[in-house]
C-alpha positions in Angstrom: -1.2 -23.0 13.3 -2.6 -24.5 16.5 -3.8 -22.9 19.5 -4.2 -23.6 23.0 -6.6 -22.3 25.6 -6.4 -18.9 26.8 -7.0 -20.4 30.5 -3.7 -21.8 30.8 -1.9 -18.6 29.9 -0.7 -19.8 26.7 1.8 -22.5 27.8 1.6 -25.5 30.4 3.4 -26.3 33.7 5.5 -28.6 31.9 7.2 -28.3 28.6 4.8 -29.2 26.1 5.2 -32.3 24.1 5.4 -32.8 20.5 5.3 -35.3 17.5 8.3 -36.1 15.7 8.7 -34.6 12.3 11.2 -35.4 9.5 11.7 -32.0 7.9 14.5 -29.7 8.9 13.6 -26.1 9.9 15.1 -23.7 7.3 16.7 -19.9 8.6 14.2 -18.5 6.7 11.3 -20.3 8.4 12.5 -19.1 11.5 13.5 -15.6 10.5 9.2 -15.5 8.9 7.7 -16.1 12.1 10.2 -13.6 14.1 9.6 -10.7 12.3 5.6 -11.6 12.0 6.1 -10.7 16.3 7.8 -7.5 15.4 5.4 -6.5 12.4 2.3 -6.8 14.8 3.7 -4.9 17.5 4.8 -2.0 14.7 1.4 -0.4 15.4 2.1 0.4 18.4 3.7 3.7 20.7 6.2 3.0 23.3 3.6 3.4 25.8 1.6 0.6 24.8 4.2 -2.3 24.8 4.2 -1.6 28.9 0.5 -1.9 29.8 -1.5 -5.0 31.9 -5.2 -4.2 31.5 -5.9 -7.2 33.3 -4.4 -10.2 35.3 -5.4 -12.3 32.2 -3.3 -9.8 29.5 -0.1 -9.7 29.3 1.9 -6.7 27.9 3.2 -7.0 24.5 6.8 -6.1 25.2 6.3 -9.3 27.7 5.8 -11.8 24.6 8.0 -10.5 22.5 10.5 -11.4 25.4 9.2 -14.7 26.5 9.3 -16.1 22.6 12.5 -15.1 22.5 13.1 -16.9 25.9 11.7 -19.7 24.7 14.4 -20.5 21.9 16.9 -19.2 23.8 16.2 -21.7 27.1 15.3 -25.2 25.3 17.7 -24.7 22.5 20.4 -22.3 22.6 21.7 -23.1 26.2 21.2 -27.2 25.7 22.4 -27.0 22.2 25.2 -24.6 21.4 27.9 -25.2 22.9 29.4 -21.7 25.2 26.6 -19.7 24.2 25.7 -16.7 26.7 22.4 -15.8 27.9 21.5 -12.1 27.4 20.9 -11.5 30.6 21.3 -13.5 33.9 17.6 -12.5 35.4 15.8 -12.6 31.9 15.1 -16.4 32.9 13.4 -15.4 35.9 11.0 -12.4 34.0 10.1 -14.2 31.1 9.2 -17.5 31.8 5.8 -18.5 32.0 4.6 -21.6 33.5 7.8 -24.0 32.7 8.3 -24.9 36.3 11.2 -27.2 35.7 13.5 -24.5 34.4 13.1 -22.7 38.1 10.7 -19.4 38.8 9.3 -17.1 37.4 8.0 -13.5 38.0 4.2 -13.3 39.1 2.0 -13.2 36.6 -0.7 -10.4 37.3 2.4 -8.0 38.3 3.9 -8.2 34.5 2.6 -4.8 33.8 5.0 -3.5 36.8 7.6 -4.3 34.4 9.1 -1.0 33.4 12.4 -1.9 32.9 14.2 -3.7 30.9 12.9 -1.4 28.6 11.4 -1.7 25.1 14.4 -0.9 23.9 16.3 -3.7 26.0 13.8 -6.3 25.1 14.3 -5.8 21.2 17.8 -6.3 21.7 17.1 -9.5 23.2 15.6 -10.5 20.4 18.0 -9.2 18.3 20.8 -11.1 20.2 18.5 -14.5 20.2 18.2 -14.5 16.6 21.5 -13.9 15.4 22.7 -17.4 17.6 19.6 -19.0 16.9 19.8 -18.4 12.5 24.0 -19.2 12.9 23.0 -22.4 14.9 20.3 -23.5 12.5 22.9 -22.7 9.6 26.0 -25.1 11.4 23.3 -28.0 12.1 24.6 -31.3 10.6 21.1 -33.8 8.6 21.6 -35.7 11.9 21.0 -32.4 13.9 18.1 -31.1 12.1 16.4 -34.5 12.5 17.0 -34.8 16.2 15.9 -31.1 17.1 13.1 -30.9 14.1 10.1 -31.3 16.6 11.6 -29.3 19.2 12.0 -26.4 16.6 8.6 -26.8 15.1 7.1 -26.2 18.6 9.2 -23.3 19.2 7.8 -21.6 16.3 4.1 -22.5 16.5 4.6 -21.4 20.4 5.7 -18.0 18.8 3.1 -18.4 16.7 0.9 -18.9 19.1 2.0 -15.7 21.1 1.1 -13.8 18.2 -2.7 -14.4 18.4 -2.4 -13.3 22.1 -0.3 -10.1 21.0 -3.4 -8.8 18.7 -6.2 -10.1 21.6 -4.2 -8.4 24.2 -3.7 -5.3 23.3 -6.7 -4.5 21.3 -8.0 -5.2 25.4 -5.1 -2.7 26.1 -6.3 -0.2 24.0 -10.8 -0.7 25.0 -9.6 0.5 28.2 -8.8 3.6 26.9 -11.1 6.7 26.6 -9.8 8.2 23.6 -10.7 4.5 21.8 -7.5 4.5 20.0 -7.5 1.9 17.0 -4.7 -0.8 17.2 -4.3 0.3 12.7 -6.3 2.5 11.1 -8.6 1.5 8.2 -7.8 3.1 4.6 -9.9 6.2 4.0 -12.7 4.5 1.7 -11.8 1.2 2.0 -14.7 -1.6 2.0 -14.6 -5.3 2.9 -16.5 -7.4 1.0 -18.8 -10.1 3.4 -19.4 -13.5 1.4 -23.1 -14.8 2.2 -23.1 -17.0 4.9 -23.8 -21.0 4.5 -25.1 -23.0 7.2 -24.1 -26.3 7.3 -25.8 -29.0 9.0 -23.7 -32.0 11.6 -25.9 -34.8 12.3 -23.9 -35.2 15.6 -23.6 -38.7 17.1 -20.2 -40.8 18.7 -17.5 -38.4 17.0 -13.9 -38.9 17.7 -12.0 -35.7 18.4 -8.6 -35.0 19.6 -5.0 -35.1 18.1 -4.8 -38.2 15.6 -1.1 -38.1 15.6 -0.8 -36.6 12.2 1.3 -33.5 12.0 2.3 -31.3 15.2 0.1 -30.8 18.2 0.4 -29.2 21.7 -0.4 -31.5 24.3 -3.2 -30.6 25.3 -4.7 -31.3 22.4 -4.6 -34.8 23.0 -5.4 -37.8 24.0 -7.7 -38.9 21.0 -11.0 -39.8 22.6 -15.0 -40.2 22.2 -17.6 -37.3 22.5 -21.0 -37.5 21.9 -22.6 -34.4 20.0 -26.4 -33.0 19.4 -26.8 -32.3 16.5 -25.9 -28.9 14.9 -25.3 -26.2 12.6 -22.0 -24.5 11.7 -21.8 -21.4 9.9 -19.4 -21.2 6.7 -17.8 -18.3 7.6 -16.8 -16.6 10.7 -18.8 -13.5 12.3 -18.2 -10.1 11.2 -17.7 -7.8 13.9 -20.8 -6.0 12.9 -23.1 -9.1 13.0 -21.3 -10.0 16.7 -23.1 -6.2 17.6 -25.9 -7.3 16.4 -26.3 -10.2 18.6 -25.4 -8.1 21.6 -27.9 -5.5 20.6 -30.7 -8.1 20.4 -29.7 -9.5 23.6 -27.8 -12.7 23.2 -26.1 -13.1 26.4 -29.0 -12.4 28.2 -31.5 -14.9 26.8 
């Protein structure tokens, strides 16, 4: 999966570009990364979908409702022939930064956003996939080869949305006194921490940047020069335990 800076909100003024790819998008694809939205949004109480901690956050009920936008504004309406939007305002909510599909709803005030409820914005969804799985099920070979790329961005922008659902609220829920977990650990259960590598870049002219292989987002690109320093990578991500630590011996103050 590829990711794209938080900065920009998680999409572009423009709709992003993508790469070409041969392979059709299955149902079952699409139906995988739907419910992946759902299933990280099952921990949470009604209350929590609502909540903007921050003009950078954005409340979960709010992606599950802008992902579902997504399919439902660059393929469903342009696609399927006399297919009906849920909702004649939804465009206006839920977009983001797409400023060629008209405007949108301010940002920081996303959290104002009482209604259309939970409730509502699951039914959305609901209504979005069941025209989105029957259209990817009536595409001719021809079809699926024209729309593959614009598919396979749809999902990794879902995808995508996902991340920001877990960063979000987990900032959501360190606002709040009673520091609720976003999923409670099993009683007894232990993580096992692999020994950590460190592996050594002699830096110099590197090339970084898309290469054209595979999908990207745009911004990914173009392919260019950098020069690096030389450095170290570790082989494994930080714990949170060892992040502590470095807070604890003072890493962003020295």
């Amino acid at each position: 999966m590829q990711r794209k800076t938080r900065s920009s909100d998680s999409d572009d003024h423009s709709l992003p570009k993508h790469s070409q790819v041969g392979a059709a998008f299955l149902p079952e694809r699409f139906t995988t990364v739907r419910v992946r939205s759902t299933e990280l949004c099952a921990p949470l109480a009604t209350e929590d979908y609502v909540v903007q901690s921050m003009p950078d956050v954005s409340p979960a009920k709010w992606h599950l409702a802008h992902t579902s936008w997504f399919f439902e504004t660059f393929i469903l309406k342009p696609y399927r022939p006399g297919y009906e939007p849920f909702h004649p305002r939804y465009d206006y909510l839920f977009n983001s930064y797409y400023v060629q599909v008209g405007a949108r709803h301010c940002r920081p005030r996303r959290g104002l956003l009482s209604r259309p409820t939970v409730e509502d914005i699951y039914r959305y969804r609901a209504h979005v996939d069941a025209h989105m799985l029957e259209f990817l099920q009536e595409l001719t070979q021809e079809q699926q080869s024209e729309l593959a790329g614009l598919l396979q961005l749809g999902l990794n922008h879902e995808q995508q949305h996902q991340e920001l659902i877990v960063t979000d609220i987990k900032h959501v829920l360190s606002c709040n006194p009673l520091r609720p977990a976003y999923r409670q650990r099993n009683a007894g259960q232990t993580v096992a921490v692999p020994s950590t590598q460190w592996i050594a870049h002699e830096g110099g002219l590197q090339e970084i940047g898309h290469d054209q292989q595979g999908f990207a987002f745009d911004n990914e690109g173009p392919r260019h020069q950098a020069w690096l320093q030389p450095y170290r990578l570790a082989s494994r991500p930080v714990t949170n335990g060892e992040y502590l630590e470095f807070l604890a011996d003072g890493g962003y103050t020295r």
